[in-house]
MIKEKOL-636072 format. One line per field, with one value per residue: residue in three letters; chain; x, y, z of N, C-alpha, C in turn. Coordinates in Angstrom, 1 decimal. Last residue first. Example, Ala and Ser with C-alpha at 12.3 -4.5 7.8 and 13.67 -1.06 7.14 Angstrom:
REM residues 2
dovo	c(Ser;Ala)
zado	c(A;A)
npx	c(12.8;13.2)
npy	c(-2.2;-5.7)
npz	c(7.1;7.8)
capx	c(13.7;12.3)
capy	c(-1.1;-4.5)
capz	c(7.1;7.8)
cpx	c(12.9;13.2)
cpy	c(0.0;-3.3)
cpz	c(7.9;7.8)
END
This chain:
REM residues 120
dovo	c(Unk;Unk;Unk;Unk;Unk;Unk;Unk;Unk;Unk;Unk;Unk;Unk;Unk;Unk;Unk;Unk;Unk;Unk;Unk;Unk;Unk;Unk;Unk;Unk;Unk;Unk;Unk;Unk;Unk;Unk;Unk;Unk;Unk;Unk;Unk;Unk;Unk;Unk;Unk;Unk;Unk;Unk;Unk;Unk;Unk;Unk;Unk;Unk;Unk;Unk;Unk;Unk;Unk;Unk;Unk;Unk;Unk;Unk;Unk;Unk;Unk;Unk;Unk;Unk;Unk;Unk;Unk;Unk;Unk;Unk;Unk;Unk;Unk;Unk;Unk;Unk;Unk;Unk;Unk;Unk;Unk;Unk;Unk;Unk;Unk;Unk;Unk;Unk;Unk;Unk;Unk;Unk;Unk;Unk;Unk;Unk;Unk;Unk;Unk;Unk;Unk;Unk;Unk;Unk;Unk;Unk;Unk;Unk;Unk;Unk;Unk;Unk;Unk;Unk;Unk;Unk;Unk;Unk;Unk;Unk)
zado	c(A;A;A;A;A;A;A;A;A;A;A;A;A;A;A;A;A;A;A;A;A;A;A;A;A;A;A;A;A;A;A;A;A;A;A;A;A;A;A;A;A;A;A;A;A;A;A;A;A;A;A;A;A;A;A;A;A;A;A;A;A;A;A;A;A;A;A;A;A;A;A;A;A;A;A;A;A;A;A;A;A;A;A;A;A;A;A;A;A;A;A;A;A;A;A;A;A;A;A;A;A;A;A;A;A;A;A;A;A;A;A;A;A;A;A;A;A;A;A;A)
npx	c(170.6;169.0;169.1;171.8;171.6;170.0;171.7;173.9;172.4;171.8;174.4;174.9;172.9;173.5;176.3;176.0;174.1;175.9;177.8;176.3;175.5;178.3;178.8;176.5;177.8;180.3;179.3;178.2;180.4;181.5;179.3;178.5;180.8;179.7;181.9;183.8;185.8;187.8;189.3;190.6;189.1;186.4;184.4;183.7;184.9;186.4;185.5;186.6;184.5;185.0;185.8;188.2;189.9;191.1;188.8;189.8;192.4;192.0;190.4;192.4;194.4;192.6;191.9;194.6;195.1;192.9;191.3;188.2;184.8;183.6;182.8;185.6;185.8;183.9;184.4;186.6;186.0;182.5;180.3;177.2;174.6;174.5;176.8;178.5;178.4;178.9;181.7;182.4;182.2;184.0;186.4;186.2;186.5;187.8;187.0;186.7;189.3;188.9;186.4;188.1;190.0;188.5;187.3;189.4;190.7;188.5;186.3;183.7;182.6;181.8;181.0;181.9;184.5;184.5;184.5;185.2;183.7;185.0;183.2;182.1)
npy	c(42.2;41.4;39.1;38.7;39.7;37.8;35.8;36.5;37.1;34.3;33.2;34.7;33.7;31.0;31.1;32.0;29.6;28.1;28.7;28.9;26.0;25.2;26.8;24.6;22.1;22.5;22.8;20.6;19.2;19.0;19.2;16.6;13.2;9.8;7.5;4.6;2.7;0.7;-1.3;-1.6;-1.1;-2.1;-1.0;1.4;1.8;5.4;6.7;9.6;10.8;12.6;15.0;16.0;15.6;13.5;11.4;10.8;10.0;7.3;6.1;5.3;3.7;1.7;0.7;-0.4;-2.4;-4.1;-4.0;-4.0;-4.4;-3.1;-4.4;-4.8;-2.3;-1.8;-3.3;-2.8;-0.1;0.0;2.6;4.1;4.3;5.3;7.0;5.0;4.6;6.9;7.3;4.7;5.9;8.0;6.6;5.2;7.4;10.7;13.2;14.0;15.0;17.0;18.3;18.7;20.7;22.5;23.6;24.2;26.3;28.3;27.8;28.2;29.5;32.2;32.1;32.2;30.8;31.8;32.0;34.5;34.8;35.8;38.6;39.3)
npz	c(80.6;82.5;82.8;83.4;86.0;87.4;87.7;89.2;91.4;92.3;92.5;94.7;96.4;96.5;97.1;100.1;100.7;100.9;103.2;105.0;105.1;105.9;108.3;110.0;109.6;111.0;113.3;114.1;114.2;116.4;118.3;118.9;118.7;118.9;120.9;122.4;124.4;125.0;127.7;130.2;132.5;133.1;134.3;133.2;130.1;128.9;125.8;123.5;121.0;117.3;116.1;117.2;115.5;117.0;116.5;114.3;113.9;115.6;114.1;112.4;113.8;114.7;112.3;111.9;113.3;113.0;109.5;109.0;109.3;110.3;112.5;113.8;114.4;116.2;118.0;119.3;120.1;120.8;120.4;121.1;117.9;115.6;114.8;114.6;111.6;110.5;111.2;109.7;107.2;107.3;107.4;105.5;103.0;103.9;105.4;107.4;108.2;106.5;107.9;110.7;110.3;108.9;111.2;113.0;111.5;111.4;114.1;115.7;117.2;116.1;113.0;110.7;108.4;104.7;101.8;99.4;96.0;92.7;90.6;87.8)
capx	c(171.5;168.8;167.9;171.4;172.6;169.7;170.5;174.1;172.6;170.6;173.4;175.8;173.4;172.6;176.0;176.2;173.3;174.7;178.4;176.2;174.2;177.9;179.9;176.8;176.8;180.5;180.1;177.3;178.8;182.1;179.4;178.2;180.6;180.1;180.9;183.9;183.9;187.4;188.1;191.3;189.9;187.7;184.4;184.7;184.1;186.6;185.7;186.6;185.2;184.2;184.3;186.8;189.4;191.8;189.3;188.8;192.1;193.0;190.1;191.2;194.2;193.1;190.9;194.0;195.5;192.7;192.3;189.3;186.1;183.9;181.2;184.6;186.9;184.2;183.2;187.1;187.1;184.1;181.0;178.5;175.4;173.1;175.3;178.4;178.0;177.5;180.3;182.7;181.9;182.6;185.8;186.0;185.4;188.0;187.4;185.7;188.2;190.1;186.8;186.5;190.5;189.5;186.7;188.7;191.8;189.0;187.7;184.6;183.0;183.7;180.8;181.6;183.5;185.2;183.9;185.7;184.1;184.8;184.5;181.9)
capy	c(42.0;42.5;39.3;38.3;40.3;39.5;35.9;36.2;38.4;35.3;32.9;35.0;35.0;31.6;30.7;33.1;31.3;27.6;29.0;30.1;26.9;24.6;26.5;26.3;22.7;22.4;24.0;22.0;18.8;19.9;20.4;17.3;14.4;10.9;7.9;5.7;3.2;1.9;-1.4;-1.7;0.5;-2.7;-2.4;1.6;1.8;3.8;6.8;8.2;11.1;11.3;14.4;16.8;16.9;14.8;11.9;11.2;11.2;8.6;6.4;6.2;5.1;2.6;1.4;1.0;-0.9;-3.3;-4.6;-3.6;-5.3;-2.3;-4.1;-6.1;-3.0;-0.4;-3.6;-3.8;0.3;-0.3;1.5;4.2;4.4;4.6;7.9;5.8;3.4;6.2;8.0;4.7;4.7;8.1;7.5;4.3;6.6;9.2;12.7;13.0;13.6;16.4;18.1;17.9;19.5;22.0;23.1;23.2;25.3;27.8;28.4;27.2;28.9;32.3;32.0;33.4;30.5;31.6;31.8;33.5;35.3;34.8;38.1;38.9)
capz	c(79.5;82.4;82.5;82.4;85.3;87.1;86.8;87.8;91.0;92.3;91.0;93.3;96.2;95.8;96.2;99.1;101.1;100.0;102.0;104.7;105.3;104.8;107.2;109.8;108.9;109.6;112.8;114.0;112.6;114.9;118.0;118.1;119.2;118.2;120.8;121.2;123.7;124.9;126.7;128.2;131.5;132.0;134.6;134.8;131.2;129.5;127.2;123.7;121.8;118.3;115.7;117.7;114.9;117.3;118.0;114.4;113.4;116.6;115.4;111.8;113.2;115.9;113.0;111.0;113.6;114.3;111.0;109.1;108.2;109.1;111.4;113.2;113.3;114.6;117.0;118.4;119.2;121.0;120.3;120.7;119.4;116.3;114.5;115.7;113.1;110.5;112.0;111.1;108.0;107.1;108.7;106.5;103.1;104.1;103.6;106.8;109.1;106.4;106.4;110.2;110.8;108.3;109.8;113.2;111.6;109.8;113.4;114.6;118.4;116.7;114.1;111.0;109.0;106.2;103.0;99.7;97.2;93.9;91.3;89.2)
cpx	c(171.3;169.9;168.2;170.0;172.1;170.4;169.5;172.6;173.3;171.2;172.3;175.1;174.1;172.3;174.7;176.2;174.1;173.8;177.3;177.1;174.9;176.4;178.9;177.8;176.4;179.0;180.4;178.1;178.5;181.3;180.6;178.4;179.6;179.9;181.2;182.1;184.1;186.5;188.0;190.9;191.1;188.0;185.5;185.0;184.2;185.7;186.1;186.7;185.1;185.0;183.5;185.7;188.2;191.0;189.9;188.6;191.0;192.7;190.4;190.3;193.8;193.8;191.1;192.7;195.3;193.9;192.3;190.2;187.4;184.7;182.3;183.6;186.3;184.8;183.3;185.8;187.0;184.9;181.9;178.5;176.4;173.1;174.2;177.3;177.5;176.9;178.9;181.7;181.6;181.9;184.4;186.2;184.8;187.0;187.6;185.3;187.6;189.7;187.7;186.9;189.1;189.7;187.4;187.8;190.1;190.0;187.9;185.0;183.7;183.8;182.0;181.5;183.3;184.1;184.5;184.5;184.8;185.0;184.0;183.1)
cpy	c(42.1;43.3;40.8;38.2;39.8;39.9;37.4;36.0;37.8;36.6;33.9;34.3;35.2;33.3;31.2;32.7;32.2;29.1;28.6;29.8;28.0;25.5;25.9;26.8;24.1;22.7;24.0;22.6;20.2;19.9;20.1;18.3;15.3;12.2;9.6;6.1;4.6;2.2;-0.1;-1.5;0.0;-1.6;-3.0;-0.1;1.1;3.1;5.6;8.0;10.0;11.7;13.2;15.8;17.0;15.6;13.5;11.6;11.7;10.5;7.5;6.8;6.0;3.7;2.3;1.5;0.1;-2.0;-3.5;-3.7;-5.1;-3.1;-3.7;-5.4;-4.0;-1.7;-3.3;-3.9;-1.3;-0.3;1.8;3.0;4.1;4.5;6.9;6.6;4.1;5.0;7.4;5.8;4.9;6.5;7.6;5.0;6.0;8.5;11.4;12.9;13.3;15.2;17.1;17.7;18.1;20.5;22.4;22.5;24.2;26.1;27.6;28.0;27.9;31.1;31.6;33.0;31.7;31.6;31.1;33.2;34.4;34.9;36.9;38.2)
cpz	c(78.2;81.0;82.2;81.7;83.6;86.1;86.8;86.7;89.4;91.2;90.9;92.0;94.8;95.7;95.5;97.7;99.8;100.1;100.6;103.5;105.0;104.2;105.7;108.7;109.0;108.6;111.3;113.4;112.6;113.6;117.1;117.5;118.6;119.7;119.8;120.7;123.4;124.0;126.2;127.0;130.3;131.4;133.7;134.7;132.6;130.7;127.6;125.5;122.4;119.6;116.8;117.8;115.7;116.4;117.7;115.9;113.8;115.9;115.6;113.1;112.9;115.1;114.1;111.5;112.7;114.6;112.0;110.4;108.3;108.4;110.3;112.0;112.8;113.9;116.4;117.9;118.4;120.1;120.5;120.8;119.5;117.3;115.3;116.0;114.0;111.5;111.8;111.9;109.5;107.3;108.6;107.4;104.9;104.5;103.4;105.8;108.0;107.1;106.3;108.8;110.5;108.4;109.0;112.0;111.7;110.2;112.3;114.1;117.2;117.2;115.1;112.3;110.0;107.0;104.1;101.6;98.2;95.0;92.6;89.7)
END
């Protein structure tokens, strides 16, 4: 049996964007950070308060998480210093689509490794 390889099928995530997610949310205190965001949004100085972290590594972890898509950042009209950071959906969607077809051909390949061995 040979290893197949999976790429993403649906045209609205490309290999670069799955990527750019993955690579987001390889890092503990980004995965932090969406789990905040998962209850509502926040300010860039709460993220840094709930998470313990100085305020330029939150403005880092921010900026990666911004450019793969995952959060997105606005200003509210009453103080454009302030900036409120909320999740996005559609690169979850893309990665869980990515994640559903590559658990499909896994069981595809154990499906046909246990044929192979029943029939052995």
């Amino acid at each position: 049996m040979s290893a197949a390889r999976v790429e993403p099928t649906s045209t609205s995530t490309s290999t670069q964007e799955l990527d750019q997610t993955l690579t987001a949310l390889a890092d503990p205190d980004r995965r932090r950070t969406i789990n905040l965001l998962r209850e509502r949004p926040h300010a860039a100085g709460e993220l840094a308060r709930e998470l313990e972290l100085p305020a330029p590594a939150m403005s880092r972890h921010l900026r990666v998480l911004r450019q793969s898509g995952l959060v997105e950042e606005a200003h509210p009209s009453f103080d454009a210093r302030v900036r409120i950071y909320s999740l996005r959906l559609e690169p979850m969607a893309g990665l869980k689509a990515w994640l559903e077809e590559t658990e499909r051909l896994w069981a595809d390949q154990l499906g046909a490794f246990k044929k192979y061995l029943e029939q052995g």
